[in-house]
LUMVOGU-704445 format. One record per residue (C-alpha): residue in three letters; residue number from 0; x, y, z. Coordinates in nm, 4 decimals, m for minus. Layout:
// residues N
+------+-----+----------+----------+----------+
| rest |  nr |       px |       py |       pz |
+------+-----+----------+----------+----------+
|  ALA | NUM |        X |        Y |        Z |
...
+------+-----+----------+----------+----------+
END
This chain:
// residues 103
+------+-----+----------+----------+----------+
| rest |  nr |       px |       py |       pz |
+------+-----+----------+----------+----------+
|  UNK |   0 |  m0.5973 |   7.2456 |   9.9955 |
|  UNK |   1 |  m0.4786 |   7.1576 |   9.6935 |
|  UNK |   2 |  m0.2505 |   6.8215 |   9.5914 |
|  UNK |   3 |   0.0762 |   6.8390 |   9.4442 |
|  UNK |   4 |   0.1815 |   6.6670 |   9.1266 |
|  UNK |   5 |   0.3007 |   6.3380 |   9.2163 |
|  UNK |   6 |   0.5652 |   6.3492 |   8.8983 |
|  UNK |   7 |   0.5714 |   6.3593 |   8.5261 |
|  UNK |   8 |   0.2619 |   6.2414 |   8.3252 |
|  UNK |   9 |   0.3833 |   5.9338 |   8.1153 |
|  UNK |  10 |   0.0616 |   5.8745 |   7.9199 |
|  UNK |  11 |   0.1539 |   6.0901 |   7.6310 |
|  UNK |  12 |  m0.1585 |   5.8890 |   7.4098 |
|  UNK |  13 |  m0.3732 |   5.6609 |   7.4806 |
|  UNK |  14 |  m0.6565 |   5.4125 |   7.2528 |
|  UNK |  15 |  m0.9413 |   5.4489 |   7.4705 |
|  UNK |  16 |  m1.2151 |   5.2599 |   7.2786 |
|  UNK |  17 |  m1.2387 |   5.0116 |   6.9491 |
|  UNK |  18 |  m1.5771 |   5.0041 |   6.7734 |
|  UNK |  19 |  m1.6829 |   4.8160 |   6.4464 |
|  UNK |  20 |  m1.6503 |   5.1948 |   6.3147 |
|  UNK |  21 |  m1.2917 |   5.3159 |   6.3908 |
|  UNK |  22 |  m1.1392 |   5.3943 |   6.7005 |
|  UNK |  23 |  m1.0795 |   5.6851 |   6.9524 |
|  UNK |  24 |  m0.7335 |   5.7979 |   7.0676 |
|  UNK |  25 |  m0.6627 |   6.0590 |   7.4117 |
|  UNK |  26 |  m0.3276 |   6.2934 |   7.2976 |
|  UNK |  27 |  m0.2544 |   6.5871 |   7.4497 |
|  UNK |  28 |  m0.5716 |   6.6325 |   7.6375 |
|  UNK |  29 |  m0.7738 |   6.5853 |   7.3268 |
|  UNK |  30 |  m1.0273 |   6.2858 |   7.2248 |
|  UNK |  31 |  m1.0370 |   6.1953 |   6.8737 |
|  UNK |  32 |  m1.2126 |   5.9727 |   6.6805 |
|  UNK |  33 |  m1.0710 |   5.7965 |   6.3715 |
|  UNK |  34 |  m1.3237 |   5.6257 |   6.1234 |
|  UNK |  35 |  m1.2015 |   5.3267 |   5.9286 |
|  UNK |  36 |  m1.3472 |   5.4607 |   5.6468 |
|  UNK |  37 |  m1.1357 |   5.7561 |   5.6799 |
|  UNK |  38 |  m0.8492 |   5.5868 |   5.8518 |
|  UNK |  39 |  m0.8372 |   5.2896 |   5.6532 |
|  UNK |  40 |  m0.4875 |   5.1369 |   5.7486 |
|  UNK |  41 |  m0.6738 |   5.0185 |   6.0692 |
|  UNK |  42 |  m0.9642 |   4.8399 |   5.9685 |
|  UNK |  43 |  m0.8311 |   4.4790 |   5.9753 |
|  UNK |  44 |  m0.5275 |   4.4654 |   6.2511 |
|  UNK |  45 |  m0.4930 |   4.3177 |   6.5878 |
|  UNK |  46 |  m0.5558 |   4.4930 |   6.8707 |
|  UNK |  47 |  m0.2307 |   4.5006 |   6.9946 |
|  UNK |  48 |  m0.1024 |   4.6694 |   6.6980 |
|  UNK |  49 |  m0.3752 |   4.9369 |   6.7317 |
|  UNK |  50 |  m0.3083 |   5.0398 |   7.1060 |
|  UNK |  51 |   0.0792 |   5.0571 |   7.0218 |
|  UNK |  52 |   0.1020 |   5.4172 |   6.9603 |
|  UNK |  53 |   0.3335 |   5.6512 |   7.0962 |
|  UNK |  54 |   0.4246 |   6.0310 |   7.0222 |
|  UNK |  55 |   0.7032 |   6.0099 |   6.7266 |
|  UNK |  56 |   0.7442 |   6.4165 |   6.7393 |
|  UNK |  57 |   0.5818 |   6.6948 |   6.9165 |
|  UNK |  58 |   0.2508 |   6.6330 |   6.7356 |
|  UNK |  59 |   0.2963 |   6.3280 |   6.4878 |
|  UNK |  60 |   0.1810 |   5.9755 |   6.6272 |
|  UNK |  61 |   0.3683 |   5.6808 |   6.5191 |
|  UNK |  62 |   0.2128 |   5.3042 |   6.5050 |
|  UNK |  63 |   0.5768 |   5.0978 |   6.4843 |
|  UNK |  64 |   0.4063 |   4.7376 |   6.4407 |
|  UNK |  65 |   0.2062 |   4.9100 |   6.1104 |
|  UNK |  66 |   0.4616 |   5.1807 |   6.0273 |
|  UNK |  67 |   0.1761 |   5.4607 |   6.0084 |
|  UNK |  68 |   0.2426 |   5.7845 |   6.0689 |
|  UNK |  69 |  m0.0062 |   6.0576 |   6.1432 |
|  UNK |  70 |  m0.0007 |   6.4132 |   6.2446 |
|  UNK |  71 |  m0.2933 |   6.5345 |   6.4918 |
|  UNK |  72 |  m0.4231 |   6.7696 |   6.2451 |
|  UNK |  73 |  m0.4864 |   6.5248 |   5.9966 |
|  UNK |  74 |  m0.6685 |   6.2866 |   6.2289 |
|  UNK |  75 |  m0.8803 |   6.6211 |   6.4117 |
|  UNK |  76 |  m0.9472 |   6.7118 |   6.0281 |
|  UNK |  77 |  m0.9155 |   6.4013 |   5.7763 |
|  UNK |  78 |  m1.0951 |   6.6099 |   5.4770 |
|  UNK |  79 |  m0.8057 |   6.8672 |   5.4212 |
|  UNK |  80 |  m0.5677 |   6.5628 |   5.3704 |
|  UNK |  81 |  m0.7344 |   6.3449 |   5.1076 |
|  UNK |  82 |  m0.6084 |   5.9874 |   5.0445 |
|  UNK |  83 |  m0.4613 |   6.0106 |   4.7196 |
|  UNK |  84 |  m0.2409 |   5.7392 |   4.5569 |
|  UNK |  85 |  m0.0784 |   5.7934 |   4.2208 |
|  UNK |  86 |   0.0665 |   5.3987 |   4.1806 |
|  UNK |  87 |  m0.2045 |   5.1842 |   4.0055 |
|  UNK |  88 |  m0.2491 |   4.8320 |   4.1329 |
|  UNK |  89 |  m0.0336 |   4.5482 |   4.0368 |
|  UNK |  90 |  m0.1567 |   4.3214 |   3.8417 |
|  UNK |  91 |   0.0064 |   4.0591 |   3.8837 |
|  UNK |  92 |  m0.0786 |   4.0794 |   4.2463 |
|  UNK |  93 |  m0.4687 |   4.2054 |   4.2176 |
|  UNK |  94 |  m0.6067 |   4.1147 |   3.8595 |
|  UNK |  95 |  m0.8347 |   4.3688 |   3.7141 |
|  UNK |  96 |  m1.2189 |   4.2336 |   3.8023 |
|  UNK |  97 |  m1.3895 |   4.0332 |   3.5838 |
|  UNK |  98 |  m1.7258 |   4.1775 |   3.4753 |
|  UNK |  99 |  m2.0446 |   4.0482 |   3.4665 |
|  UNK | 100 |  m2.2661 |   3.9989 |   3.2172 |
|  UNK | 101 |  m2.6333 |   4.1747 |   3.2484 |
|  UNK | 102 |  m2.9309 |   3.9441 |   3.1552 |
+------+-----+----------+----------+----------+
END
C-alpha cells in the first residue's frame, strides 16, 4: 500500500546545519555546502538572518535581511564564478595599512 500525498510541499529550502566553516542549505532535493571562505557575505551574521532564505526565482535563492542573491549553480560550483570587485576601498572609510618596519 502506498500513502498519498498529504498536499503541497512548502519547504522549498531549508539551512540544515551552521559550522565554524560555512553552512549547508536543502533546495530542491539537493544538500549543499557553502564555505565562508567561499561564501564570504555569511561569515559574521546572526543566525536568524542566515536561515531566512527563500526561493526568489525558479533557481536563485534570496537572503532579504542581507540582500544576497545566489543562483544554485554558483553555490554547487563557486570556482566558475570568481569574486571579483573592480571598486577599490575607500579610504576614508578603511585607511591603507600601515607597514611595519623589519628589524
Amino acid at each position: 500500500m502506498k500513502s498519498a500525498l498529504r498536499g503541497k510541499n512548502t519547504l522549498d529550502v531549508e539551512v540544515t546545519n551552521v559550522s565554524k566553516h560555512g553552512f549547508w542549505i536543502l533546495a530542491q532535493g539537493r544538500e549543499l555546502f557553502l564555505p565562508f571562505a567561499e561564501f564570504p557575505w555569511f561569515a559574521d551574521v546572526a543566525i536568524g538572518q542566515l536561515v531566512n532564505v527563500e526561493f526568489l526565482h525558479a533557481d536563485h535563492l534570496y537572503w532579504p535581511d542581507l540582500d544576497i542573491d545566489l543562483s544554485l549553480e554558483c553555490i554547487a560550483h563557486p570556482e566558475n564564478f570568481p569574486l571579483v570587485s573592480c571598486v577599490g576601498p575607500n579610504r576614508r572609510i578603511q585607511p591603507a595599512r600601515k607597514r611595519r618596519a623589519r628589524g
